[in-house]
C-alpha positions in Angstrom: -8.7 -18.1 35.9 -9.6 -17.1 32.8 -12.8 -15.6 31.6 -14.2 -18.2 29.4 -13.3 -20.6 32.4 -15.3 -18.3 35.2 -18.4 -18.5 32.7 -18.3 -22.6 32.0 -18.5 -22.5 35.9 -21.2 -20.3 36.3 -22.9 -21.4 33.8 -22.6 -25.3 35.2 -23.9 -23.8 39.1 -26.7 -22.3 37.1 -27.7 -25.2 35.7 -27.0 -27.2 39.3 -28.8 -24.4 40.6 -31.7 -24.7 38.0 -32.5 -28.2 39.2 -32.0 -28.1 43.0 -34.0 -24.8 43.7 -37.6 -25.8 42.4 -37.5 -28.9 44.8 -36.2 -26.7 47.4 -38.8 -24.3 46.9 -41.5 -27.0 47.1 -40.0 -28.3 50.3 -39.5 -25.0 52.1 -43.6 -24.3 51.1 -44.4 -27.8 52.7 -42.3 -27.0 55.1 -44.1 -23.9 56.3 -47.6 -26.0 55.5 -46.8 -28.1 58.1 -45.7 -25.7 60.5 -49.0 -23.8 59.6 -51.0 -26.7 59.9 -49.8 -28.3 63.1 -50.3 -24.6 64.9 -53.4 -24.6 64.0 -53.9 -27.9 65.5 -52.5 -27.0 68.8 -54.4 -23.9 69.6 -57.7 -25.8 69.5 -59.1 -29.4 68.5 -61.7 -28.8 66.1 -61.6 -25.2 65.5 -60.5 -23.6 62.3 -57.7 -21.3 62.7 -58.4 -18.4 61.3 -55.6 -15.8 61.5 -53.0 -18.2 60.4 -54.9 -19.3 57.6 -54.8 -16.1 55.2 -51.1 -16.5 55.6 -50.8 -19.7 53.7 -51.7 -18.2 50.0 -49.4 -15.3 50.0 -46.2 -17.4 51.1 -45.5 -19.0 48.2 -45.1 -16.0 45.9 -43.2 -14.8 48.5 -40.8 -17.7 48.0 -40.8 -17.1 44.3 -40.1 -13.5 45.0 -37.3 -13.8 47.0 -36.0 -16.6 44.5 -35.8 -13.7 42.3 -34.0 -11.4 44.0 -31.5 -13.8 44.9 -30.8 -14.8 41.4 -30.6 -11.4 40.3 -28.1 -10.6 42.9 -26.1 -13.9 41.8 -26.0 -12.8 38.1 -24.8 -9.7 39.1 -22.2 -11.0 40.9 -21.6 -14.1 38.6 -21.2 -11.4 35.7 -18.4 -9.1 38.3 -16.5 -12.0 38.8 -16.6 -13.4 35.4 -15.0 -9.7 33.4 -13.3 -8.9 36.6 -10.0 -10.0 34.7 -10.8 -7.9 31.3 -11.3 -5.5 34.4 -7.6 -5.9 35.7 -6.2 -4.8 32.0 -7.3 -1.1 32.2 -4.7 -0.4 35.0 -2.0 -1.7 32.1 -4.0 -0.3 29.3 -4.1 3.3 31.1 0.1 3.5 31.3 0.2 3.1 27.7 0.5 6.4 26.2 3.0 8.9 24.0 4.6 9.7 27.0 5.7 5.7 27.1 5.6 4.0 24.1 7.4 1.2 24.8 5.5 0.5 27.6 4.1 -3.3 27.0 1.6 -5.7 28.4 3.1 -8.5 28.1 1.0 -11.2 29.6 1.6 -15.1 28.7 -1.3 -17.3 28.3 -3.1 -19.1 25.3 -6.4 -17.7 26.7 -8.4 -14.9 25.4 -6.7 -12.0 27.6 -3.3 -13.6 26.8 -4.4 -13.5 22.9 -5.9 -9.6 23.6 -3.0 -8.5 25.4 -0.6 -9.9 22.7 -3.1 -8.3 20.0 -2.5 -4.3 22.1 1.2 -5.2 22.0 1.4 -5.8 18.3 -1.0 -1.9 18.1 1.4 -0.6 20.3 4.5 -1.7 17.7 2.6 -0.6 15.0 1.7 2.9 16.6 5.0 3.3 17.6 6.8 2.5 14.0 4.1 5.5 13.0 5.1 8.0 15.5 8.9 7.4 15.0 8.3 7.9 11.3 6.7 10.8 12.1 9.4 11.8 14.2 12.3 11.1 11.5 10.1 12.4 9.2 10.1 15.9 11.2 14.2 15.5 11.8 15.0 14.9 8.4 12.2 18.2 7.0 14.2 20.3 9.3 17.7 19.5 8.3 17.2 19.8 4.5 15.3 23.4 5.2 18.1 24.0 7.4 21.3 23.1 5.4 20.3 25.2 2.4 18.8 28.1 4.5 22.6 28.1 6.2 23.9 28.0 2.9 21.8 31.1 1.4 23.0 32.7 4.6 26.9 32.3 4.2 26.6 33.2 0.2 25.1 36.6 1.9 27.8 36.9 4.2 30.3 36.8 1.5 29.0 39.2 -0.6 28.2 41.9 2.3 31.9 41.4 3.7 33.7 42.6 0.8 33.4 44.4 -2.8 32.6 41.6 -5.5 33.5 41.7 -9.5 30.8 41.3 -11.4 31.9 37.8 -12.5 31.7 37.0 -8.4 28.7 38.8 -8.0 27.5 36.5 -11.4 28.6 33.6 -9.2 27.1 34.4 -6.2 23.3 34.8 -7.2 23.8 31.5 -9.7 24.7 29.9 -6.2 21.9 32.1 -4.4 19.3 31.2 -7.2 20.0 27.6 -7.0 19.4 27.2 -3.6 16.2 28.8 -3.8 15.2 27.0 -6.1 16.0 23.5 -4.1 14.1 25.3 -1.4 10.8 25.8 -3.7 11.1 22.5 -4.7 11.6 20.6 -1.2 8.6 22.7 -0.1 6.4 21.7 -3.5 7.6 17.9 -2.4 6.1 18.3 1.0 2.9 19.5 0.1 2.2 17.2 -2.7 3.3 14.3 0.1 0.9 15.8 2.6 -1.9 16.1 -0.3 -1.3 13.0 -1.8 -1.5 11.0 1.9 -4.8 12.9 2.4 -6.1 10.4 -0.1 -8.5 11.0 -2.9 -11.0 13.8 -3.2 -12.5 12.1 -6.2 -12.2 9.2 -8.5 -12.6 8.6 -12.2 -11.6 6.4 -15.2 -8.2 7.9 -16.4 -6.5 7.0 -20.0 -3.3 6.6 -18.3 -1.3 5.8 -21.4 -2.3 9.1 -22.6 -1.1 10.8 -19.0 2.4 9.0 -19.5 2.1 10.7 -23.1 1.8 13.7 -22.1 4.4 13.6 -19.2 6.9 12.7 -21.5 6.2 15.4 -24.0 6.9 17.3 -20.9 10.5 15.9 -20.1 11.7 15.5 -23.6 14.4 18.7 -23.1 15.4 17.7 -20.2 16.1 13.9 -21.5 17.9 15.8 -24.4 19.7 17.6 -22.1 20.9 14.7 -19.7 21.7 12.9 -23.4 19.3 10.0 -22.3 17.0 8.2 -24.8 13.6 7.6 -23.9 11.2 4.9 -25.0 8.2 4.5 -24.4 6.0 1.5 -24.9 2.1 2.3 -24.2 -1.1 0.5 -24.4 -4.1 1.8 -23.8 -5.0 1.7 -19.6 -7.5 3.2 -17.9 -7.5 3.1 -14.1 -9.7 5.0 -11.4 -8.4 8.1 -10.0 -7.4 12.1 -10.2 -5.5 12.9 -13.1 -2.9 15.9 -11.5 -2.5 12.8 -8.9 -1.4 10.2 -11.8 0.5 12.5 -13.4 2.6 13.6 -10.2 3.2 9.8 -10.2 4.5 9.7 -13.7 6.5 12.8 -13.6 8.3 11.8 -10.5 8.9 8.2 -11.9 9.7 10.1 -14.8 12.2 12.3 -13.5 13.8 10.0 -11.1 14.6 8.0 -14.4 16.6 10.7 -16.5 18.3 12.5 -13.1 19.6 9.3 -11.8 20.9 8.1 -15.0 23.9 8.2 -17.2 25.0 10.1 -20.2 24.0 7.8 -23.4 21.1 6.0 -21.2 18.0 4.3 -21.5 14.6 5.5 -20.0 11.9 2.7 -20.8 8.3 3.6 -19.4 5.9 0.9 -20.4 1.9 1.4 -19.6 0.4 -2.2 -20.0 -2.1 -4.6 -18.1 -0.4 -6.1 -14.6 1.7 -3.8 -13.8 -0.4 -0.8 -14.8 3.0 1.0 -14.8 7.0 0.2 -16.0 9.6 3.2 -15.5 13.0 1.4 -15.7 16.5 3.5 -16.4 20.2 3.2 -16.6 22.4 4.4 -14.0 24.5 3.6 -11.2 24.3 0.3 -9.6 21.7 -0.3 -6.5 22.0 -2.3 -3.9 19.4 -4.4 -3.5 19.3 -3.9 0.9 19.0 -0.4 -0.2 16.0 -0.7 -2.8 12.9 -0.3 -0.4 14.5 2.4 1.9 14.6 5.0 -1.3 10.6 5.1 -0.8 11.2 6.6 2.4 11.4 10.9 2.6 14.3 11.6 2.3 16.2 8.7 2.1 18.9 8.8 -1.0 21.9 6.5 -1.7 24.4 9.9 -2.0 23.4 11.3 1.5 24.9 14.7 0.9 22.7 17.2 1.6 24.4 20.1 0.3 24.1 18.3 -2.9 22.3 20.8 -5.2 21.0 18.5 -8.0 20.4 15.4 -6.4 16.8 16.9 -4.9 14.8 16.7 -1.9 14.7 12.6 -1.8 11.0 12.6 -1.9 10.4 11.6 -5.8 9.5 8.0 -4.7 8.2 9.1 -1.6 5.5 11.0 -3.0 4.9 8.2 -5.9 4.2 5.8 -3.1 1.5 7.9 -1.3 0.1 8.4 -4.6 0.0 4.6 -5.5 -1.8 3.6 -2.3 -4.2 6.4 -2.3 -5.0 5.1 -5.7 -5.4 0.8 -4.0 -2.1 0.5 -6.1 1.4 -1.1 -4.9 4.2 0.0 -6.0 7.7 -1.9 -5.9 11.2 -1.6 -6.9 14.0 -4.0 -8.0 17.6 -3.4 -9.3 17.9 -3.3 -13.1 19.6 -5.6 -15.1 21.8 -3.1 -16.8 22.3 -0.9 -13.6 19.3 1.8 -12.3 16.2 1.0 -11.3 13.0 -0.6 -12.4 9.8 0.8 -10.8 6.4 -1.6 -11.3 3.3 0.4 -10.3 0.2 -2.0 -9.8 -2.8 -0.1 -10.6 -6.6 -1.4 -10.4 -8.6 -1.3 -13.2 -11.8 0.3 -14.3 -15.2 -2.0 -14.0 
């Protein structure tokens, strides 16, 4: 029986019991009246009775007292009975735990431990969709500090194990260099993630037209140098936040935009009302099944990770954790002409 069910039927014997129990009381006190009373008549005809009669005030508070305790002791009891199911969930509740995370409740029922038990369940997904992103998340951090380190390590080997030219030895520490510098950058990349999910420290109105600006002063060489034309459409914006926050967010969208896209491309960046934000490019064709997995660490459509200039995989990562630690939404779609479009979702000042 369910708990609202136990209470209706205490609650109806109450009221039963509210009714029937004054009348008893009155007939149990002229009950004992006329026990009294024809007592006293025995003992002698005419003569008072004296030590039964200081008896007769004090009984019925007596009555009323032990009334009390009774009802007491039945609310008490009532209330036991009535949370003694919520009672039988802790045994459940106390299994669930790292150690067994798919552990479920599971119990049917359109009642209210049916809809709490269903409501733990859908926690218990949630928490354990966290931990096992935290546990890819760990995975994936080790193999890309891994593959390189193994990598630095073999270049090493080479050059100990026999004499080099100088045009080797040119070779190696380009290669040795180069790796080093993927490893400063997929270390930068997990700070900034672990910053940036740490939320804001403070908040204030930011021009973010003049942020975009400024970021793409920034990565004019290296647009030059990927042979990618930039355009920039900006109206003035200004939106709550930290400014090295919002301009992580642009450089990444930024940067994402020129390295994935093709000689002779387009990089269009367009700061506006709803979205806040527009960073679309020209590149290599998306998929769209594959869209919302590239905001996941890691996650890249070339899954080489000896791949020295396609980065860490944490670009759009990062620019996520940004956007919501900002109240923002970020989402992507496939571009018409190939790339991506990126729509950032910003609030605005008041």
């Amino acid at each position: 029986m369910s708990p609202r069910r136990r209470v209706l039927l205490v609650g109806a014997l109450a009221l039963l019991g509210g009714y029937w129990l004054p009348g008893l009381g009155k007939q149990l006190l002229a009950g004992v009246w006329w026990r009294a009373q024809a007592f006293c008549d025995l003992q002698t005809v005419g003569v008072v009775c004296e030590p039964v009669r200081p008896l007769i005030p004090v009984l019925p508070g007596l009555i009323e007292l032990l009334v009390l305790l009774a009802g007491v002791l039945a609310v008490w009891g009532a209330a036991r009975w009535c949370l003694r199911p919520v009672r039988d969930l802790a045994d459940p509740i106390a299994d669930l735990g790292p150690q067994n995370l798919g552990h479920r409740i599971r119990r049917g029922g359109t009642d209210e431990l049916g809809r709490l038990s269903r409501a733990i369940d859908d926690m218990m997904d949630r928490v354990t969709a966290g931990y096992e992103g935290q546990r890819r998340f760990a995975a994936n951090a080790s193999h890309e500090l891994r593959t390189p380190l193994a990598v630095q390590r073999t270049l090493i080997e080479v050059g100990m194990a026999q004499s080099l030219t100088a045009e080797q030895l040119d070779l190696l520490t380009a290669q040795l260099l180069a790796t080093n510098e993927r490893n400063e950058r997929l270390i930068e990349g997990l700070l900034a993630l672990s910053e940036s999910d740490q939320g804001l420290r403070s908040s204030t109105p930011q021009r973010l037209d003049e942020i975009v600006t400024s970021v793409l002063a920034a990565y004019a060489d290296r647009a030059a140098e990927a042979g990618v034309t930039v355009e920039s459409r900006l109206a003035p914006r200004v939106v709550p936040g930290e400014r090295v926050l919002l301009e992580r967010l642009v450089g990444n969208l930024v940067e994402n935009g020129i390295k994935y896209n093709r000689p002779g491309g387009q990089l269009t960046v367009t700061v506006g009302g709803d979205p806040a934000l527009t960073v679309a490019n020209t590149g290599q064709t998306v998929p769209g099944e594959a869209v919302a997995g590239l905001f996941e660490p890691f996650r890249r459509l070339a899954r080489d990770r000896t791949n020295q200039g396609g980065g860490a995989g944490l670009g759009l990562a990062i620019a996520r954790s940004i956007t919501q630690a900002h109240d923002g939404i970020i989402a992507a779609r496939p571009g018409e002409d190939g790339g991506l479009r990126v729509d950032v979702q910003l609030p605005a000042v008041r």
